[in-house]
N, C-alpha and C positions, 0 to 999 in steps of 0.2 A: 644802923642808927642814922645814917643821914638820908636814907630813903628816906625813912619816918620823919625825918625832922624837913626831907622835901616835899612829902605828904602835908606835912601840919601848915608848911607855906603854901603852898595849895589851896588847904585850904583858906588861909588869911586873905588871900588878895581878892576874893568874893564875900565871902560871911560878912553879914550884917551882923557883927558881933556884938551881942548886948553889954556883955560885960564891960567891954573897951567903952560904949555911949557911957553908958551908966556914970564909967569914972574920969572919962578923956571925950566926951561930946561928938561931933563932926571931926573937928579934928584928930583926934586922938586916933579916930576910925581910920579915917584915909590915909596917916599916918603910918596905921598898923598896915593897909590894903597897899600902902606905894614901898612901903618897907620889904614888905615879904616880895612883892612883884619884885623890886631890887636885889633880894638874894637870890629868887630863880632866876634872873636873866644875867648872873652875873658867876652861872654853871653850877647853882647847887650849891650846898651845905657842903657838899664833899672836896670843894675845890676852893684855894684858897682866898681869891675873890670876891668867891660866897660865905664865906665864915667871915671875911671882915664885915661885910655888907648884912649879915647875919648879929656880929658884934655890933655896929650901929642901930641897927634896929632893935636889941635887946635896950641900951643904952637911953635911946630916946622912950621908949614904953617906959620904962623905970622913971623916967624924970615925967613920965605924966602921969604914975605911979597907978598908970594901966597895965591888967593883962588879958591876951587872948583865952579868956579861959570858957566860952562859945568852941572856938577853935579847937581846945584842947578836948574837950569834951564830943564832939566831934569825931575828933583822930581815934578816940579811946572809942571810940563804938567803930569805927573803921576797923581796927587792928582787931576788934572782937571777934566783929562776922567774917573776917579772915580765918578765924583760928577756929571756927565752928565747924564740927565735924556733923556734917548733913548729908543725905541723902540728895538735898538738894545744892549743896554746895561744896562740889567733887574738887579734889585739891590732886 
């Protein structure tokens, strides 16, 4: 779970996430992109640093009554082609 949830910041602090413009503008974005940078530099979602800093950044996306959902969509196609059993993609 907190791989994934360090995946999903991962991905935040790059993505041009439309969703976040759509309903939080410039700000809302950088927000979401200085927020998630915040949780990884502060050791992850698994550490408790990063859960607070993780709780903040859920906190302010609610009050701009943004979500990453770019991001989320994203992670869900990440976790897919993970789980796909390929010829071309030896696990």
């Amino acid at each position: 779970t907190h791989a994934r949830l360090d995946a999903l910041m991962a991905i935040m602090t790059s993505l041009t996430d439309t969703c976040v413009l759509s309903r939080a503008g410039l700000e809302g974005l950088d927000a979401m992109q200085d927020g998630a940078r915040a949780v990884l530099s502060a050791g992850g979602c698994a550490h408790p640093a990063g859960q607070a800093a993780l709780a903040a950044l859920d906190s302010h996306m609610l009050a701009l009554n943004a979500s990453p959902g770019g991001a989320a969509d994203l992670l869900a196609a990440t976790l897919f082609l993970d789980r796909i059993e390929s010829p071309y993609f030896k696990h």
